[in-house]
N, CA, C and O atoms as a GROMACS GRO file, in nm:
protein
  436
    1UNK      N    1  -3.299 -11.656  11.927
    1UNK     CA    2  -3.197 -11.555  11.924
    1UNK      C    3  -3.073 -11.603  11.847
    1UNK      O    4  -3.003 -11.528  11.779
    2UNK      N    5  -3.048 -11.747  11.863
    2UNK     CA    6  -2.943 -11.772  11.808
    2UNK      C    7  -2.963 -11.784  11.639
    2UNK      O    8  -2.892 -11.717  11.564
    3UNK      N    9  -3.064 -11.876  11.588
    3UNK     CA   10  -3.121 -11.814  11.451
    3UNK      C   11  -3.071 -11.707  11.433
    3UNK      O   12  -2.961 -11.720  11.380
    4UNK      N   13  -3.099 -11.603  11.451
    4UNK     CA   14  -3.132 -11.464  11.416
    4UNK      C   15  -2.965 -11.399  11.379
    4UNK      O   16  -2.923 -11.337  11.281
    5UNK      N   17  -2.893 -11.448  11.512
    5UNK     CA   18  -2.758 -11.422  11.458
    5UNK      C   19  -2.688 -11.499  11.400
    5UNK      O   20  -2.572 -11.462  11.383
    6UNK      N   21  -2.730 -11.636  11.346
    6UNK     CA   22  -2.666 -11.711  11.243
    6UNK      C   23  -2.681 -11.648  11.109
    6UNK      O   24  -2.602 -11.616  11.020
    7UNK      N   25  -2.850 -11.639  11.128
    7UNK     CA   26  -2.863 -11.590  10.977
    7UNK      C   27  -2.804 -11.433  10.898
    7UNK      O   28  -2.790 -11.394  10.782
    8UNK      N   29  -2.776 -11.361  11.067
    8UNK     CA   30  -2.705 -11.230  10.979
    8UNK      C   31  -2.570 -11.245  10.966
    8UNK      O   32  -2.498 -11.165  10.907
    9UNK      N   33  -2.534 -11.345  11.021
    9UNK     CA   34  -2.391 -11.393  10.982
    9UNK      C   35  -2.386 -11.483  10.848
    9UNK      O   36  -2.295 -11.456  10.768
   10UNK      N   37  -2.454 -11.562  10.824
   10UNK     CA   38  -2.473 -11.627  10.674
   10UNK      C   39  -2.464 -11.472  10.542
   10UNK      O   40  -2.387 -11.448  10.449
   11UNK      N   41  -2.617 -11.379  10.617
   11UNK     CA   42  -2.612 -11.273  10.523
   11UNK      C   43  -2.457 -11.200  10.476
   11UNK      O   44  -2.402 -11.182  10.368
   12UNK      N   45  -2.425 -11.172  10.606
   12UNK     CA   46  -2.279 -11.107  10.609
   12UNK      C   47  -2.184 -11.201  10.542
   12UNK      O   48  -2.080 -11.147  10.504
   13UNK      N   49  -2.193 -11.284  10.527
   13UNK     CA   50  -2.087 -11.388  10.482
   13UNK      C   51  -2.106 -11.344  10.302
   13UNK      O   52  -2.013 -11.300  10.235
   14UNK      N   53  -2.268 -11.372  10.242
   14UNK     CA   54  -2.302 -11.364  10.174
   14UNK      C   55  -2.242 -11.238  10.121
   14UNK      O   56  -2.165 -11.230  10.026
   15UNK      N   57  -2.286 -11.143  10.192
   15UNK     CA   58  -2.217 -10.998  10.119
   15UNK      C   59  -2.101 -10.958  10.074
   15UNK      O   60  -2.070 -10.871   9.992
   16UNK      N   61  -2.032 -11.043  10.144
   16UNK     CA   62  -1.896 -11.066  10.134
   16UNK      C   63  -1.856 -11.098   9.991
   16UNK      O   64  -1.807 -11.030   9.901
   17UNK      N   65  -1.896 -11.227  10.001
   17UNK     CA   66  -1.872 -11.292   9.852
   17UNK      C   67  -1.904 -11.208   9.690
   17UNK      O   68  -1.839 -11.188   9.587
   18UNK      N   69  -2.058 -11.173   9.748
   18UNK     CA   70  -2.080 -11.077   9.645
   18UNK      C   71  -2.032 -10.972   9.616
   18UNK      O   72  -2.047 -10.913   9.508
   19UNK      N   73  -1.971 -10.936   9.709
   19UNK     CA   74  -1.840 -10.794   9.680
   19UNK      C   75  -1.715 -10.833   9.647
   19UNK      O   76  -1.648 -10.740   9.604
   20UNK      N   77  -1.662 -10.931   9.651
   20UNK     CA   78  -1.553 -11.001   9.593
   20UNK      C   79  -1.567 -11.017   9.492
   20UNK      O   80  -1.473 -10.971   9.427
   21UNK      N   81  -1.700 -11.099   9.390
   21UNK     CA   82  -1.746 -11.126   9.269
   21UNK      C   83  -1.707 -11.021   9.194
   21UNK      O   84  -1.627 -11.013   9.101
   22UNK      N   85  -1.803 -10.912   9.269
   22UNK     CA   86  -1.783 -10.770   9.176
   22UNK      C   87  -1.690 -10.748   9.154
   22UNK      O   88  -1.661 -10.754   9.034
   23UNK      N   89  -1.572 -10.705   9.264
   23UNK     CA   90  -1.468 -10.647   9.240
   23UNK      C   91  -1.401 -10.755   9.129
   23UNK      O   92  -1.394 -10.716   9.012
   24UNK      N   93  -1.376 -10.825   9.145
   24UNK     CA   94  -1.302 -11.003   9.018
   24UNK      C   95  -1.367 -10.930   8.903
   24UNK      O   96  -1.287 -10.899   8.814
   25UNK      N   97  -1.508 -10.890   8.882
   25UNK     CA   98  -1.570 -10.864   8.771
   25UNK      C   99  -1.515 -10.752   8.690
   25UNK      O  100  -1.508 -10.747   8.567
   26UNK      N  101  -1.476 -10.661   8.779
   26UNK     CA  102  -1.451 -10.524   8.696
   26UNK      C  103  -1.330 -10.490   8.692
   26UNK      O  104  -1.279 -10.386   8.650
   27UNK      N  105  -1.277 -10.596   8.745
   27UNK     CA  106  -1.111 -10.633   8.743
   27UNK      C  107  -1.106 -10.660   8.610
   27UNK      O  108  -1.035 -10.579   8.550
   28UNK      N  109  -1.164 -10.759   8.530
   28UNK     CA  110  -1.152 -10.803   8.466
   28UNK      C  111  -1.216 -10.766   8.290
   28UNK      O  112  -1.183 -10.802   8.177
   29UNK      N  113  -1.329 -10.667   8.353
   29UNK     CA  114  -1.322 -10.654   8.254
   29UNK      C  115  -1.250 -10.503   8.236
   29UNK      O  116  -1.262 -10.446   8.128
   30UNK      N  117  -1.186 -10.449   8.328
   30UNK     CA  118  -1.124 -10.307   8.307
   30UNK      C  119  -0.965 -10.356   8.230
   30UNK      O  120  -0.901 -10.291   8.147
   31UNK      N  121  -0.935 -10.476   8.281
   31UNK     CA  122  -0.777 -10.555   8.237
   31UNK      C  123  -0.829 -10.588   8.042
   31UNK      O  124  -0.775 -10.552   7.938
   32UNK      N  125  -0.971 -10.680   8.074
   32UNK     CA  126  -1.008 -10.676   7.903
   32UNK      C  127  -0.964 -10.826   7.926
   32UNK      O  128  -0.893 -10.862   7.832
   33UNK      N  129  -0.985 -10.934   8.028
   33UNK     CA  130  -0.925 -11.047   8.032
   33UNK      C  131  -1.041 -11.166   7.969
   33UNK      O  132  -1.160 -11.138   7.963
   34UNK      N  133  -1.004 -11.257   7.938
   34UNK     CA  134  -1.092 -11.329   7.955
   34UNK      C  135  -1.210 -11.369   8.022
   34UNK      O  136  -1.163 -11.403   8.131
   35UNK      N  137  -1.336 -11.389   8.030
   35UNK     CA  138  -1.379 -11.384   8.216
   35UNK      C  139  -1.386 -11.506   8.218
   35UNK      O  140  -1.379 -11.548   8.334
   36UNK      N  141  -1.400 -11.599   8.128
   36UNK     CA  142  -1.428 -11.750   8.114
   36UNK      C  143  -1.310 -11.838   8.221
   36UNK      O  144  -1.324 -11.927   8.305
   37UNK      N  145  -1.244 -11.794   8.190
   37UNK     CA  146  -1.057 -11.821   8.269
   37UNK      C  147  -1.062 -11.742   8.406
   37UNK      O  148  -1.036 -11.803   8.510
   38UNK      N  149  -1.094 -11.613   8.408
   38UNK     CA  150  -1.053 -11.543   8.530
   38UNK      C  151  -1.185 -11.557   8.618
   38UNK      O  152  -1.161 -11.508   8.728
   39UNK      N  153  -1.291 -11.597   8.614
   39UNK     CA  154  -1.364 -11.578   8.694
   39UNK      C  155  -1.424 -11.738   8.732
   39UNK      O  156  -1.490 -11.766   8.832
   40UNK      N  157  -1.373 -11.844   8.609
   40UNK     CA  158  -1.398 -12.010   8.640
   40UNK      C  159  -1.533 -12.017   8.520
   40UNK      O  160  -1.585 -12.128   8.516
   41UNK      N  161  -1.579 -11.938   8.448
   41UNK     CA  162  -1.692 -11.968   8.433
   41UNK      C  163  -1.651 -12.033   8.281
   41UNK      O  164  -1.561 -11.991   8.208
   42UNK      N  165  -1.773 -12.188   8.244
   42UNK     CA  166  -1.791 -12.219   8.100
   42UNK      C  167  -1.787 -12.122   8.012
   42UNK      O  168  -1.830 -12.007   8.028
   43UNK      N  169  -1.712 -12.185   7.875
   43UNK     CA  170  -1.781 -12.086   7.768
   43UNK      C  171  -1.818 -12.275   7.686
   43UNK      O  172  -1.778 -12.391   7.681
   44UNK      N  173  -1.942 -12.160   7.629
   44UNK     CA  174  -2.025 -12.280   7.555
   44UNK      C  175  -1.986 -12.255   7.389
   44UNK      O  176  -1.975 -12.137   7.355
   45UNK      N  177  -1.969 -12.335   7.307
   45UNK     CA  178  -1.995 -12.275   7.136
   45UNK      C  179  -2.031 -12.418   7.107
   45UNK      O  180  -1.983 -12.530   7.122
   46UNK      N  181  -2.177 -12.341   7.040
   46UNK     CA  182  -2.259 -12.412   6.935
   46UNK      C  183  -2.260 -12.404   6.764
   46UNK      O  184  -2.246 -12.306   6.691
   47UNK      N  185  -2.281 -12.528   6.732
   47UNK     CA  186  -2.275 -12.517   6.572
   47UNK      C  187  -2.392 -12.611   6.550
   47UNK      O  188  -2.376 -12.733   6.555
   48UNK      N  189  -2.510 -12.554   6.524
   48UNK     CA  190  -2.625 -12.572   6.496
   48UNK      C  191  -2.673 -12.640   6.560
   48UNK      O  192  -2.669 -12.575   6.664
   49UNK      N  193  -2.744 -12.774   6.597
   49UNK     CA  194  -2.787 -12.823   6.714
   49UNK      C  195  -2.674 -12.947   6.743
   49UNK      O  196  -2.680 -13.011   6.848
   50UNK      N  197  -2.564 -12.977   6.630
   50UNK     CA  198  -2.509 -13.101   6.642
   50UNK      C  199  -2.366 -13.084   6.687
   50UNK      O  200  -2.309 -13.193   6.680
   51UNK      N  201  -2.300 -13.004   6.724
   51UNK     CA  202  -2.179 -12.990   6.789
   51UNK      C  203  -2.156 -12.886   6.859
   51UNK      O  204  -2.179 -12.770   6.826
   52UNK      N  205  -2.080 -12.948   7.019
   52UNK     CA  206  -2.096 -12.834   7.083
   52UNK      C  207  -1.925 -12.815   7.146
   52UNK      O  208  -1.853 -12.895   7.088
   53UNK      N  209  -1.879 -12.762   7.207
   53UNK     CA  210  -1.764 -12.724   7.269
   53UNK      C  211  -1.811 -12.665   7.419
   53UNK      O  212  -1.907 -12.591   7.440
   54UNK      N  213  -1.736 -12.706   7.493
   54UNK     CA  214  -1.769 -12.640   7.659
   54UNK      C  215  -1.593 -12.666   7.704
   54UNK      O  216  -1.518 -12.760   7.730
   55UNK      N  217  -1.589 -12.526   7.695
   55UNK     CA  218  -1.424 -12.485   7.749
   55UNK      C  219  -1.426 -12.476   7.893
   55UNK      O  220  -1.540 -12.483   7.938
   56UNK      N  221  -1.314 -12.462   7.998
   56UNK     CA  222  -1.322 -12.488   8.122
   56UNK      C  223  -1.423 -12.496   8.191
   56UNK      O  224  -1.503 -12.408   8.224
   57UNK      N  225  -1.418 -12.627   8.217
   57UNK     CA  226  -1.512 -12.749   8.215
   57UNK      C  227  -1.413 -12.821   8.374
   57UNK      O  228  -1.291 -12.838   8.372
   58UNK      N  229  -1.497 -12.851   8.490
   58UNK     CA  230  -1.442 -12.910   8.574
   58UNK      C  231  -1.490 -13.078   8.552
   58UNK      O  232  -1.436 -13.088   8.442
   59UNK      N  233  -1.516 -13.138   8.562
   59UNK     CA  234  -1.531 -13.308   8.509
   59UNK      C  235  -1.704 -13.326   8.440
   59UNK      O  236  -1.806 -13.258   8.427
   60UNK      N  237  -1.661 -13.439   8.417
   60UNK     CA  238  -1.782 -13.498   8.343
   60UNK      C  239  -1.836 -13.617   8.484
   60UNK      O  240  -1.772 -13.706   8.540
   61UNK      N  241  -1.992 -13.566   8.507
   61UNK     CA  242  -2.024 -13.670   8.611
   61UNK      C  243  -2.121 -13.768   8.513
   61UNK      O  244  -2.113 -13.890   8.528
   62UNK      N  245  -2.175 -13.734   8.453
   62UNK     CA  246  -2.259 -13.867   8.354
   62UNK      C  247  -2.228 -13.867   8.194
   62UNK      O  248  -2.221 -13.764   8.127
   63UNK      N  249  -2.213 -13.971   8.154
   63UNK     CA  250  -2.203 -13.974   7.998
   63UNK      C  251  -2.310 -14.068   7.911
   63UNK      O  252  -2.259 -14.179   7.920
   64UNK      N  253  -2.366 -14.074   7.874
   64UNK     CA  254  -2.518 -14.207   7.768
   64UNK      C  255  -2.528 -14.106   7.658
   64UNK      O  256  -2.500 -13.986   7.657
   65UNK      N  257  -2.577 -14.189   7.565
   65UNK     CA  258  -2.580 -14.166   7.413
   65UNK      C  259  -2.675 -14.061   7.417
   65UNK      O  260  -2.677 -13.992   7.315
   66UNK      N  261  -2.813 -14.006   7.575
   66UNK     CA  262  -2.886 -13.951   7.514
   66UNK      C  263  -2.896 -13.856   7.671
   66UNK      O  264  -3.009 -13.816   7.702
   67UNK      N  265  -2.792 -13.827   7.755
   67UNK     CA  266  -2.770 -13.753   7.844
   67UNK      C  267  -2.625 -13.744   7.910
   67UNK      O  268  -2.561 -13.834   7.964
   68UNK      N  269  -2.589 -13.596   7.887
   68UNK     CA  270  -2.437 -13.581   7.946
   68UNK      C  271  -2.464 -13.465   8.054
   68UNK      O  272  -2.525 -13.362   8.026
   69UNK      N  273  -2.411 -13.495   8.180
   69UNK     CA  274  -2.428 -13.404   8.264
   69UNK      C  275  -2.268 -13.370   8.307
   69UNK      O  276  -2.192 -13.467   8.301
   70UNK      N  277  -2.205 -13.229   8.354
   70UNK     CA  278  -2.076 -13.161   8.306
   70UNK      C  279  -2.106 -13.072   8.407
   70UNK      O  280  -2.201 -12.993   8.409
   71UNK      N  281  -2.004 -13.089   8.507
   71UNK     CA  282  -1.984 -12.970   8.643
   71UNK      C  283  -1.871 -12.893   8.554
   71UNK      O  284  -1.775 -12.907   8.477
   72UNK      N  285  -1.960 -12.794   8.628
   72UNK     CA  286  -1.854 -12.619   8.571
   72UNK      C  287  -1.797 -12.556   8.672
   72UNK      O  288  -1.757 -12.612   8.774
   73UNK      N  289  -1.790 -12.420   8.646
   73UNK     CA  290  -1.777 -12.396   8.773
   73UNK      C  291  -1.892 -12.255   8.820
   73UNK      O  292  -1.901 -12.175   8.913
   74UNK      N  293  -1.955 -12.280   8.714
   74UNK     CA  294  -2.148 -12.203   8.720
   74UNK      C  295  -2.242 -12.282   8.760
   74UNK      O  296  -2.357 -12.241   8.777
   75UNK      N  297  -2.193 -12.459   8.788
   75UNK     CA  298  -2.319 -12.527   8.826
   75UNK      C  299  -2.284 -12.656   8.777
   75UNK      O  300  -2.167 -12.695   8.781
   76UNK      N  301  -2.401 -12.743   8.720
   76UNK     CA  302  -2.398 -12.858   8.635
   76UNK      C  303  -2.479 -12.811   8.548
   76UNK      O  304  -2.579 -12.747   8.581
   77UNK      N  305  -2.433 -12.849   8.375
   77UNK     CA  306  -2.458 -12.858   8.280
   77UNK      C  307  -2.516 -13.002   8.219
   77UNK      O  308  -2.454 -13.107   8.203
   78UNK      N  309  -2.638 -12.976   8.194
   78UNK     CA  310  -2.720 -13.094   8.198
   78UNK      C  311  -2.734 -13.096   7.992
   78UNK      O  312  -2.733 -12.996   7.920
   79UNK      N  313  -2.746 -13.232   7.948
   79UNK     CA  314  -2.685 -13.185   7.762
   79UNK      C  315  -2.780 -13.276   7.750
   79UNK      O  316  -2.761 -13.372   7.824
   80UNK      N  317  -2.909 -13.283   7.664
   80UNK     CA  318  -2.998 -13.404   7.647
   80UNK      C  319  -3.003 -13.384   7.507
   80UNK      O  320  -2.980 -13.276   7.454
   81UNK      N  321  -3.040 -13.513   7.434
   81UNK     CA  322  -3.034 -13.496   7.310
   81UNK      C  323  -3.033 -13.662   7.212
   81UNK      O  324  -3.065 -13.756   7.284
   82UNK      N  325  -3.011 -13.686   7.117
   82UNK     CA  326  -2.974 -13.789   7.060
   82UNK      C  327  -2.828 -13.824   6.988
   82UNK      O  328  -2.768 -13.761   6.901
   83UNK      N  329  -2.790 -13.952   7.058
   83UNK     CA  330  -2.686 -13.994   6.910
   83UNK      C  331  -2.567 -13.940   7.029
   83UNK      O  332  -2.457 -13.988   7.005
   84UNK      N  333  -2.570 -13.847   7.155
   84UNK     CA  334  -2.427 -13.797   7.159
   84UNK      C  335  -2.336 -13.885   7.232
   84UNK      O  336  -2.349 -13.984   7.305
   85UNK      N  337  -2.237 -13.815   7.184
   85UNK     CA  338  -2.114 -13.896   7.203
   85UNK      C  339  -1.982 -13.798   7.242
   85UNK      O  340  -1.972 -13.690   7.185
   86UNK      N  341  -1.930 -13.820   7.293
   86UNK     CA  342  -1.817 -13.723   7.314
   86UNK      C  343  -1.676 -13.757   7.243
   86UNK      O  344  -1.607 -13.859   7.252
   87UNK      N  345  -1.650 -13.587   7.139
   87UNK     CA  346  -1.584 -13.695   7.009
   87UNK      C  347  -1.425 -13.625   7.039
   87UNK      O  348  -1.326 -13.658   6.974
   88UNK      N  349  -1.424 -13.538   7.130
   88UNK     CA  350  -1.278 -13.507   7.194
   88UNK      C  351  -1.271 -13.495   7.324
   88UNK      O  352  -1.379 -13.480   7.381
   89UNK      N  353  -1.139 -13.498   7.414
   89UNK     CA  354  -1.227 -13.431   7.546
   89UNK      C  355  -1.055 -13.394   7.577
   89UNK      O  356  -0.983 -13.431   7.484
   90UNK      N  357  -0.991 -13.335   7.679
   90UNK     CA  358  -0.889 -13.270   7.708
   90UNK      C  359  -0.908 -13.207   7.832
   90UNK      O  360  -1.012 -13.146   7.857
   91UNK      N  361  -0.812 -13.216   7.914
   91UNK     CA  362  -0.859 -13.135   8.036
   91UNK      C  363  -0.867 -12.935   8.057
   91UNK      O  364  -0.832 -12.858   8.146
   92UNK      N  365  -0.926 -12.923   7.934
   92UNK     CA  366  -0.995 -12.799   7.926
   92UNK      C  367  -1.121 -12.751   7.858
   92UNK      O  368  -1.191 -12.651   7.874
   93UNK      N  369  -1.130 -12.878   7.761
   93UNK     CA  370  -1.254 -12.831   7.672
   93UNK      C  371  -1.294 -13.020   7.644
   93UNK      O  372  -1.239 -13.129   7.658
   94UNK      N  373  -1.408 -12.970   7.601
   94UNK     CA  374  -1.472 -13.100   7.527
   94UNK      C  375  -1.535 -13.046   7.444
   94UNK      O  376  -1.560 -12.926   7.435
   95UNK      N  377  -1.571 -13.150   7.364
   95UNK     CA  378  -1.632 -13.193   7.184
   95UNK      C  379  -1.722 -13.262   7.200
   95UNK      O  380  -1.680 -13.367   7.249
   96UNK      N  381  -1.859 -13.265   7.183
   96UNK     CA  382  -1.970 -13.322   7.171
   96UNK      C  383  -2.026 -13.315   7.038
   96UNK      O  384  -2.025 -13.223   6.955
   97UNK      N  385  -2.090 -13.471   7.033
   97UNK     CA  386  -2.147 -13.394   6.873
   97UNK      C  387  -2.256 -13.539   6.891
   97UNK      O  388  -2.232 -13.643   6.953
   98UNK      N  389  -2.392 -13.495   6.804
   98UNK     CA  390  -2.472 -13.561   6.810
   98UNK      C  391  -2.603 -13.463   6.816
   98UNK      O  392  -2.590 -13.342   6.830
   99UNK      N  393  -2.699 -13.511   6.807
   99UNK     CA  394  -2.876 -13.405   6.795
   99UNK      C  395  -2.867 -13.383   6.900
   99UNK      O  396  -2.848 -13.477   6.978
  100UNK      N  397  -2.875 -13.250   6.948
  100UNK     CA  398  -2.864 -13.154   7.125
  100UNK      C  399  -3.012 -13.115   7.118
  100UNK      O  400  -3.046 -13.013   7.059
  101UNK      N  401  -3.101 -13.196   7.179
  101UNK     CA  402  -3.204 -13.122   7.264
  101UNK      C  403  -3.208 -13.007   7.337
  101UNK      O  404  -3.276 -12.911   7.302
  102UNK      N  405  -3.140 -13.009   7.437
  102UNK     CA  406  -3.192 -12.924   7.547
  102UNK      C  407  -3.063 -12.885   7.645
  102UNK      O  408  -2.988 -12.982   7.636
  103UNK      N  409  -3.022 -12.818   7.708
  103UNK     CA  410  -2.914 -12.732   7.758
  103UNK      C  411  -2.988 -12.692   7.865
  103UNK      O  412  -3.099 -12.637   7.864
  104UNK      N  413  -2.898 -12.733   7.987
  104UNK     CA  414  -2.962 -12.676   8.119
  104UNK      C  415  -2.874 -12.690   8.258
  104UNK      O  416  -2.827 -12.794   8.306
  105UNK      N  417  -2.862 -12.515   8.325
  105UNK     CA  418  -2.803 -12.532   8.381
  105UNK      C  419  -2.886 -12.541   8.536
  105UNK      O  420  -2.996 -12.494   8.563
  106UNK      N  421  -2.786 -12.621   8.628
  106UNK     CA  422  -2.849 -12.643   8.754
  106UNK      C  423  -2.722 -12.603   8.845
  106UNK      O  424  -2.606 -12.619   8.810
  107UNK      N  425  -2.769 -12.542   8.976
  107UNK     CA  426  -2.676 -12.525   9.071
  107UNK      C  427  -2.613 -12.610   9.141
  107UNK      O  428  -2.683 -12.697   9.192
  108UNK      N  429  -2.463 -12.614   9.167
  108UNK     CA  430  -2.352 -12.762   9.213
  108UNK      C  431  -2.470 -12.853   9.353
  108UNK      O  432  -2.500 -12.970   9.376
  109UNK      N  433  -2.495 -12.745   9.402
  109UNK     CA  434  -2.529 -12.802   9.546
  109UNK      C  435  -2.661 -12.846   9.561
  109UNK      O  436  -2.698 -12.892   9.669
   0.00000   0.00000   0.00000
């Protein structure tokens, strides 16, 4: 019994959030705002496979010449590839550059 009302309280919790999302969502895009800024989420820009940019960006948890992994605030951003190196970084965006394999996102938790 107690299950049963945890989990419709998790659900309810859940619903919650997801109606908050929305509303943030159409806030935002009815304002015409950024959503990258207003909602926390990465923006990624690529220039062919060898340089990349990832704008609000919450830290860097791994860095090696041939794997960078990068909490967002959509998850962790997993960067595999050759040669990379991180050739700016600022506490809003970073500069990667080097042969980018593979791009992948995974959830924080």
């Amino acid at each position: 019994m107690a299950k049963s009302n945890a989990k419709r309280k998790n659900k309810s919790e859940q619903n919650k959030a997801d109606n908050k999302k929305g509303f943030k969502e159409k806030f935002t895009e009815l304002l015409e705002l950024p959503k990258e800024l207003v909602l926390d989420r990465p923006k990624l820009t690529m220039i062919g496979r060898n340089d990349m940019m990832i704008e609000n960006y919450k830290t860097v948890l791994e860095y090696g010449s041939g794997r960078l992994r990068v909490k967002t605030g959509s998850g962790i951003l997993r960067i595999t590839g050759d040669s990379l190196m991180i050739r700016e970084i600022s506490s809003e965006d970073i500069i990667i550059s080097g042969t980018i394999h593979t791009l992948e996102f995974t959830d924080a938790g």
